[in-house]
N, C-alpha and C positions, 0 to 999 in steps of 0.2 A: 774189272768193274770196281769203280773205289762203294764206300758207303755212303751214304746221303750224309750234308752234314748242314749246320745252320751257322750262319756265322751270332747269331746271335749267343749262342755254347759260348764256354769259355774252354778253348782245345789248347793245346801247345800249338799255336799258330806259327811261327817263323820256325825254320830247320834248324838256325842255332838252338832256341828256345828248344825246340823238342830233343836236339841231340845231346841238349843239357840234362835235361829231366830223364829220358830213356836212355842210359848212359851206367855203363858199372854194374853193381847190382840187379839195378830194375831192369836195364839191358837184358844179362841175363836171364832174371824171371820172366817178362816178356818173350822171349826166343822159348824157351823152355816150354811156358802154358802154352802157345802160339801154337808148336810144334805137337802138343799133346793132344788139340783141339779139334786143328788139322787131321791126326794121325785118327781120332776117335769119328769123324766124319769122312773119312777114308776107307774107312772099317765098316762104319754104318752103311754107305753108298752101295757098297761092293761084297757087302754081305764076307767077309774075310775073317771073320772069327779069329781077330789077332788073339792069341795066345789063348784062346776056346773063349774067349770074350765078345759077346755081343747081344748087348742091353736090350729090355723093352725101349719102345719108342720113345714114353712119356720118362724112361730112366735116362736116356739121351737127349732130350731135350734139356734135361734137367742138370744136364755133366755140363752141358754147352755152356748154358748162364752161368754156371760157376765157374767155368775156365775164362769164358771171353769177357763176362762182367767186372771179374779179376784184373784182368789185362788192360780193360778200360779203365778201371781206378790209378791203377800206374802208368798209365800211356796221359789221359785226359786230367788234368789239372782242376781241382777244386773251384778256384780263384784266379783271375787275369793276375793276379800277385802271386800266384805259388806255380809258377812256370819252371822254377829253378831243379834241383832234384826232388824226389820223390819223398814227402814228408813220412814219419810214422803211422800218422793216422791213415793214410791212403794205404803203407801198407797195411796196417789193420782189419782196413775196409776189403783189402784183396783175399786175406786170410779167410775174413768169414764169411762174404762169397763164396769163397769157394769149398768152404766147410759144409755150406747151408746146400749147396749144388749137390755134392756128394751122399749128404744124411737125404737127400730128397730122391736121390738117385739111386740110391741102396734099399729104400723104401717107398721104390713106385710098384710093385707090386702090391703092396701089402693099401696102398693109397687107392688103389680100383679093386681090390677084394673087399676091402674092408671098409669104404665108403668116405676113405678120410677128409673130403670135401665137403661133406656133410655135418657128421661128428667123428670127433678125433682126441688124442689125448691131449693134456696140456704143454707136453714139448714139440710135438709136431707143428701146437696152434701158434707159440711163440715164433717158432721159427714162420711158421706161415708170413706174421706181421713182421717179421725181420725181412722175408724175402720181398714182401710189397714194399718196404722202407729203401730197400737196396737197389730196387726196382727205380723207385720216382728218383733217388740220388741219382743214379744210373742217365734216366733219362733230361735231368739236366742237366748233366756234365756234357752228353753229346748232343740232345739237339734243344736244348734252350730253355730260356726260363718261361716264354711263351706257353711251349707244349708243355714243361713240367707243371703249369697251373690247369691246362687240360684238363693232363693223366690224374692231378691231385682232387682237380671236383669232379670226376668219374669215381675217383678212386672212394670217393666221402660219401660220393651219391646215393650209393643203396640203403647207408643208415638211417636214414629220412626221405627216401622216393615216397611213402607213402602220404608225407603230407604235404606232398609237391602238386600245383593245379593243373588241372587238363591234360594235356597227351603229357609232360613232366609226370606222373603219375605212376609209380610200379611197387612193385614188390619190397616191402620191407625186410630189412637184415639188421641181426647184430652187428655188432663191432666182431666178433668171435666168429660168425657164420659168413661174414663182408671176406675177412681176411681166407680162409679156410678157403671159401672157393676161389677165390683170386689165384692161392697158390694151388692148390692142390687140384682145382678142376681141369679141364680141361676146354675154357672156350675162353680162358684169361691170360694170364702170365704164360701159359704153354700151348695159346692157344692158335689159331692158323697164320698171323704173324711171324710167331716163331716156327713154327713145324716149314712154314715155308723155308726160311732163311738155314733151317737144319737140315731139309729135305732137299735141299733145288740152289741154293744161292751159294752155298759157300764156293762152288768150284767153280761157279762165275766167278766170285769175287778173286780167287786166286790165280785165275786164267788173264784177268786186269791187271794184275798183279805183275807176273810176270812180263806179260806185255810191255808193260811200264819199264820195268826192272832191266829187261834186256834191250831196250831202244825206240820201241816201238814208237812212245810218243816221237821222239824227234822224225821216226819215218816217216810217220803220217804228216805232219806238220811240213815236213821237205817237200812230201809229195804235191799235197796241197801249195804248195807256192810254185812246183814243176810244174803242175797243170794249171792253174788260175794267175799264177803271179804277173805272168807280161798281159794279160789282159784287160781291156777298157775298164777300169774299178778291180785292177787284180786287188790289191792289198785288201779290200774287203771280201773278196770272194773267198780269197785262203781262208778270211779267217770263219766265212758260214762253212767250209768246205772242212775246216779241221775240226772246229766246235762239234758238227756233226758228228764226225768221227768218234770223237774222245767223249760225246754225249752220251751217245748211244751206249759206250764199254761205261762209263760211267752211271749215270742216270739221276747225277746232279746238278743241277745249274749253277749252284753256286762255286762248286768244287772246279766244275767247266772254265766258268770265269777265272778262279784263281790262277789254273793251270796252265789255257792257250792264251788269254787278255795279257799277259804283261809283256808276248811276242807280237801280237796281232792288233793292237791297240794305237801304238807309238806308229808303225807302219803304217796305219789308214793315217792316221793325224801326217804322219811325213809327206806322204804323196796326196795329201791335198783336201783329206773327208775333215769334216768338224768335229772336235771331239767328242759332243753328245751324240752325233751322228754313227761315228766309230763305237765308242761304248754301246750304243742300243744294238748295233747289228751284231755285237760278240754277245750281250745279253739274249736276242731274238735265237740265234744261234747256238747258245750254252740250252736254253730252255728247251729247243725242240726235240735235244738228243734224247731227253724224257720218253718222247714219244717215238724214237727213230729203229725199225729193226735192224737189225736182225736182233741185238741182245737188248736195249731197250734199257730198260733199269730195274730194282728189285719190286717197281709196282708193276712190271708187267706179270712176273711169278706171282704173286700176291691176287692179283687177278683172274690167273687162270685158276687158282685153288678157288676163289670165291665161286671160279662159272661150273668150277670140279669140267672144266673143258683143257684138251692139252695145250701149252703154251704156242704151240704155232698158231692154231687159233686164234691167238689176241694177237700174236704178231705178225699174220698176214691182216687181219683189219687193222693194224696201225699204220699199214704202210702206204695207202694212198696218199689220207689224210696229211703222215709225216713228209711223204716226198711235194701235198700242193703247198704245206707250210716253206718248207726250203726252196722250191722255186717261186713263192713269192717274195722273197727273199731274194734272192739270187737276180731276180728279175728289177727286183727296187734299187740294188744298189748297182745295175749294170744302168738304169734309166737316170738316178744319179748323178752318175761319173759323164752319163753320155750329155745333162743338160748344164753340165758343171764344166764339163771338158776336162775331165782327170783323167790322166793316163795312168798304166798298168806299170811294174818296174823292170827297170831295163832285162832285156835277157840275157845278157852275159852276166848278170848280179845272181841268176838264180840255175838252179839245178835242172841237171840233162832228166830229161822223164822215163829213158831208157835207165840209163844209170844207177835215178835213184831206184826206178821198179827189181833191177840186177841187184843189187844192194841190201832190200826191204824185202825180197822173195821171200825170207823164212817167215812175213807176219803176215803174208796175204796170203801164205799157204796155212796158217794156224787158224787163221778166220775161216779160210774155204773148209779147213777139214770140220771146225766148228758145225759151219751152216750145214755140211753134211751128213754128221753126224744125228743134227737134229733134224733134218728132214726124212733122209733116208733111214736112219737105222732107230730113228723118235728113241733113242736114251737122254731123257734130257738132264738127268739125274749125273750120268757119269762120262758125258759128252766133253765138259768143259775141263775134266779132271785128263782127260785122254789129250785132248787139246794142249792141255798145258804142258802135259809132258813132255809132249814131241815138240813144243815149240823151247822149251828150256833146254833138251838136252839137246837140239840144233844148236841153240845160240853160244851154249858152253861148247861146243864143238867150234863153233865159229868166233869164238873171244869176244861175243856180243857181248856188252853189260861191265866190261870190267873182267876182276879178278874172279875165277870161277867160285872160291869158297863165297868169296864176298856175296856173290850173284842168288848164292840159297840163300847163305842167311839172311839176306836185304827180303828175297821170297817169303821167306818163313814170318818174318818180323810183322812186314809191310802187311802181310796179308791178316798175320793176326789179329792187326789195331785196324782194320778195314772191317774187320769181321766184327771185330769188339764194338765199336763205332753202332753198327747198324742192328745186333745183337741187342748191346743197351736201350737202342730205340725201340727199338719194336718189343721189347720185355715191359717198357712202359705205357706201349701203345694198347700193349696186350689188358690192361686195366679197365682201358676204356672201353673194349669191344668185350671184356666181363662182366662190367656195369652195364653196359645197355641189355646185355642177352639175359642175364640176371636178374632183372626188374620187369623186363619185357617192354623196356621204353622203345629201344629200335625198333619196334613193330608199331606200336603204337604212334609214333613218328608219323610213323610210312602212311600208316590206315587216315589219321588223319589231315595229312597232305592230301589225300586222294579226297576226302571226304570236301576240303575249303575249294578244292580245284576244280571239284564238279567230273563232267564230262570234258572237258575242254581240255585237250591235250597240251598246245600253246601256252596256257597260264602254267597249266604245272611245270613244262618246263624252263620258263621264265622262275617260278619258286624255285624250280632247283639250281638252275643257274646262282639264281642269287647266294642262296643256302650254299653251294658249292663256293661261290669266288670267296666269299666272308669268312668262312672255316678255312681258306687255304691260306688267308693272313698269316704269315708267319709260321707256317707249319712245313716239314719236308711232305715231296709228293706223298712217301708212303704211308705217312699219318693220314692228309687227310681224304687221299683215297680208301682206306680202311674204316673211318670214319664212316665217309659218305656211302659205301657199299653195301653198312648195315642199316642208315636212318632212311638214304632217299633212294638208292637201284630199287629196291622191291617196291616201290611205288610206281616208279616209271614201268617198271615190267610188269606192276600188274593190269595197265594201262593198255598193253596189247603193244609195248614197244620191245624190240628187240632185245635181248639181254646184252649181248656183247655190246650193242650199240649204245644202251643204257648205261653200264659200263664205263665204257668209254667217255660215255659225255661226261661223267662225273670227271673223269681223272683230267680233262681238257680243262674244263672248270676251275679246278681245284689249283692245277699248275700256272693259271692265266694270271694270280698272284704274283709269282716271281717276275712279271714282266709291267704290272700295271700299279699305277699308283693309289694307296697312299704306301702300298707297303713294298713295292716293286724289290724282294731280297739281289735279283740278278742286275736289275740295273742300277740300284745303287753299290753295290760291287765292283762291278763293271764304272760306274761313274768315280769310284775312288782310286782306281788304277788310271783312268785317263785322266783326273784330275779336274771333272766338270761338276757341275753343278747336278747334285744329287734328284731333289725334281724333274728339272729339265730333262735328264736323261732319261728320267722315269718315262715321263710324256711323249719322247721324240720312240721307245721303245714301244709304247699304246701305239705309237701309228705303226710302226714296222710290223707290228704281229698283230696288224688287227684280224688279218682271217683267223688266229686263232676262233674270233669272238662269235665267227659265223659258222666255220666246218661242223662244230656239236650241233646245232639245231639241224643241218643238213642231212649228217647220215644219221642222228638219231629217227626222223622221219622218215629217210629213204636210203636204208640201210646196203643198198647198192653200192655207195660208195666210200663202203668199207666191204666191199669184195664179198659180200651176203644178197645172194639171189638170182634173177635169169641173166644169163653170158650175157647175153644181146642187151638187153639194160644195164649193164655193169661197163660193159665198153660206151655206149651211149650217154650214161651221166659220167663218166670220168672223161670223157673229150671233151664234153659241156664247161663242167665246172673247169678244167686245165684252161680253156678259152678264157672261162671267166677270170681266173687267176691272173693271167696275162691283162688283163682289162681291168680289173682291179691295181694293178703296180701300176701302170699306168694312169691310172685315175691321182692315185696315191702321191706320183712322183711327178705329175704332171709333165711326163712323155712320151710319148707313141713312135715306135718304130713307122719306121719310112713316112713318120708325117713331120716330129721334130716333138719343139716343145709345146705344152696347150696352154691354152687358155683356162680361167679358173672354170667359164662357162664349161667349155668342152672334158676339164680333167671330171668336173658333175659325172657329162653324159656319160663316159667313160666307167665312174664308181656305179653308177645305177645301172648300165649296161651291163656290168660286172655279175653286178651281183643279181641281177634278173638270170643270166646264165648258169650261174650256180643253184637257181634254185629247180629241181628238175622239172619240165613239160614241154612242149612243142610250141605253145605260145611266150611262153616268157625266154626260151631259146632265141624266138623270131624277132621278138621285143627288143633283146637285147643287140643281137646282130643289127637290128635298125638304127638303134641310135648311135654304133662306132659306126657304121655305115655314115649315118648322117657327117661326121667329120671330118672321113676322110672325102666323102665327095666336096663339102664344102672347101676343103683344101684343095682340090683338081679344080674347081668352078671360081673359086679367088683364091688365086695365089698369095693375093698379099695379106693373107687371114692367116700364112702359118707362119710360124717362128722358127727362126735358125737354132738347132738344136745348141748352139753353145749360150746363149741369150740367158742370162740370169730375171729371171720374172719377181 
């Protein structure tokens, strides 16, 4: 699982560039804190009492941001200009980081005895605003200048909430009393953000790590061309087929795009797809891994802490939703290739599917032990840390990866500035979900959304829709589902809507950004690797993922079809809406199996067909059925009304 990242950040982007800057020295102290970091969240996990050592909670929390925010300063580059080595001030900035971790870390006990979030003495309080100062640098070196003016008017908010108008309105603070609780409490800087990512994420993230480290991407990526590649639009099926993959371990879209787009890109464009065509279906594809289980991304942990429900929980309701998204998907670019007439690539060009599975055995047993670990034995804690072992000391056994020493300390490294990456984030995100609880605005939010929306469930979730897509302008999922979980779920839920399904709708909301315009981050990425027109792609990627735009109002109303409620309704609306899915590509791409290509009239009947299906009842079921009904019998009744599926319309 890498960490979210924004391309908006100014990161050591090219591997020259970072193996310039992480090089020598900082090399070094990177492997070094990395290792420390790791080794201290190893110990925390497993309860190990290395060397009789093992901290309060909120004293580990507090070692973390000083090691990994460290790391971030010397990994992540100030300025697209200071990419080269590692200037004095960064390391500066690394020292007192990690001075300020430690003195907070040494003195978390005496911080919950003694109230120091409250009142405290005057070096605790310096440090306090030193560690929010470290904090917002922090979070715009990894995720952007966007979020870092976020985190900074949250961060400013509480000095003046009180002469803020209407639901703006809360609790005033000092400058002195603002800082103090940011760092010292417990619902800010150290607050469920991080306890997450200290509690639950790091031995994902290191489990991605090595997967990466030892081959895994390229298995997957083989595989995916073994299985999809000679088929009718193989080149685009690999590449929904691997995106998913590396989504999922991921749970970045843009990081997605980087990684599979500059293999799966040039291929669609070679065999025949257009490039904004190609680009949106790696963008449609990078974005869904967000939502795809088994591992999902760090907003699905983040999630189940918010529901205090266990993590399988949110990733069995993710999983209809995520597999109707990829087979409409799968379905649009098979409908595509079929009214296009683009063939799949030769099969002697690609990989035996016995072979590669012989091959890639050690990564589909690392995953299998994963998924069983969290199912059956629910450690979800120390699952991915068991995972990973077994899966590194196979591949060192089997000369995966390279040189074996090479192979840890690439683990060690990689995993550090993976950590450091999503650490620095969410330490700044942590501000904002301090501000709101702080003043009591997130509530006040919430009450008064309910209060403009009435009784009318429909509008308010039109307001949250809205409120969700706008907030996720430029933000990674994990902001601005953290965001949206404290201002708008408790609205929805108190509405009489499902919580997980509340939830969820936010986080669906929130990530429909990276795919739509004006701020579409995945497809203009994705549009800069195939070399298309940055809009255009934005737009052609709006149509590929439009059911995103529908499944939220679906199961947030009829939460069946996230796997919440009676059997016999649950199999019921998931046959329905799969029917609709297929009727919707089809509308979409205007072609229908076994009739050909449609008409603009018929591709209508087709979308509204569609979408009648998916919304659940026995009349709009029947509705729907009638009108593809209606085309294909017009097709038996005049033959000369269909079209030969290769016919460009």
């Amino acid at each position: 699982m890498q960490a979210e990242t924004n391309p908006d950040a100014a990161p050591a982007t090219s591997p020259e560039g970072e193996a310039t800057r992480v090089s020598g020295a900082a090399y070094v102290a990177v492997l070094i804190l990395s290792a420390v970091g790791l080794t201290l969240a190893v110990n925390q996990v497993f309860t190990l009492k290395l060397f009789g050592f093992q901290p309060l909670s909120t004293a580990f929390y507090y070692l973390l941001i000083g090691v990994f925010v460290a790391v971030a300063f010397l990994v992540f580059p100030a300025t697209k200009g200071s990419r080269g080595r590692v200037p004095w001030y960064d390391w500066l900035l690394a020292l007192a980081t990690l001075a300020v971790g430690v003195y907070f870390s040494s003195n978390a006990a005496t911080i919950i005895n003694s109230g120091w979030d409250i009142d405290a003495p005057m070096l605790p309080t310096v440090l306090s605003g030193v560690l929010v100062l470290i904090a917002l640098e922090g979070v715009r070196r990894c995720g952007g200048t966007v979020l870092l003016l976020v985190c900074l008017v949250f961060s400013i908010y509480p000095l003046f909430a009180d002469s803020m108008p209407g639901v703006l309105w809360g609790s005033q603070y000092t400058l002195e009393e603002a800082v103090r609780a940011n760092a010292m409490g417990v619902e800010s800087i150290i607050g469920i953000p991080m306890r997450v990512v200290a509690d639950l994420l790091i031995g994902f993230i290191v489990f991605g790590v090595v997967l990466t480290v030892s081959g895994g991407g390229d298995f997957f990526m083989k595989l995916a061309y073994a299985l999809m590649g000679s088929r009718r639009g193989g080149p685009a099926k690999v590449s929904i087929l691997s995106s998913g993959f590396f989504g999922s371990l991921s749970g970045s879209a843009v990081s997605n795009v980087l990684s599979t787009g500059p293999m799966t890109i040039p291929t669609m464009k070679r065999y025949g797809y257009p490039g904004t065509y190609a680009a949106a279906v790696e963008a449609c594809a990078s974005t869904g891994g967000t939502i795809m289980p088994p591992i999902m991304g760090a907003v699905a942990f983040i999630m189940a802490s918010f529901l205090n429900v266990p993590y399988l929980e949110v990733a069995s309701a993710a999983l209809v939703p995520a597999l109707f998204f990829y087979l409409i998907l799968f379905l649009q670019a098979d409908a595509h290739a079929a009214r296009k007439g683009l063939k799949g690539l030769p099969r002697e060009e690609l990989p035996s599917v016995v072979k590669t599975l012989l091959e890639g055995w050690i990564y589909l047993f690392s995953l299998a032990l994963l998924v069983f670990l969290l199912l059956a034995w629910r450690i979800e804690s120390m699952a991915p840390f068991y995972a990973s072992v077994a899966l590194l000391v196979t591949a060192l056994v089997l000369h995966r990866g390279g040189n074996r020493k090479r192979v840890i300390l690439d683990v060690i490294v990689e995993s550090g500035k993976n950590v450091a990456n999503l650490v620095a984030i969410l330490a700044g995100i942590g501000l904002v979900v301090g501000a709101l609880s702080l003043t009591g605005a997130g509530t006040a939010f919430s009450r008064e959304l309910i209060q403009y929306a009435g009784d009318n469930v429909a509008l308010l979730l039109i307001l949250g829709a809205l409120t969700s897509f706008v907030l996720g302008m430029g933000m990674t999922a994990s902001a601005c589902y953290i965001f949206l979980a404290i201002v708008l779920a408790p609205a929805l839920v108190k509405m009489g809507l499902d919580p997980v399904a509340s939830h969820m709708f936010i986080l669906y909301w929130g990530m429909l950004s990276y795919i739509t315009p004006p701020v579409a981050l995945a497809s203009i990425t994705a549009a800069g690797v195939a070399g298309e027109p940055a809009m255009k792609t934005a737009f052609q990627s709006f149509k590929l993922g439009s059911v995103l735009f529908i499944l939220p109002f679906l199961f947030v109303v009829e939460p069946e079809l996230i796997l919440r409620g009676e059997p016999i309704l649950i199999v019921r609306y998931v046959i329905t809406a799969a029917i609709g899915v297929w009727m919707l590509s089809a509308g979409l791409e205007r072609y229908a199996y076994f009739h050909g290509a449609l008409s603009r009239f018929k591709a209508l009947l087709f979308l509204v067909g569609g979408l009648l299906m998916m919304v659940p009842g026995w009349e709009t079921d029947v509705a729907g059925v009638a009108l593809v009904g209606l085309v294909y019998l017009s097709g038996l009744l005049l033959p000369g009304t269909r079209k030969d599926a290769q016919t460009e319309l």
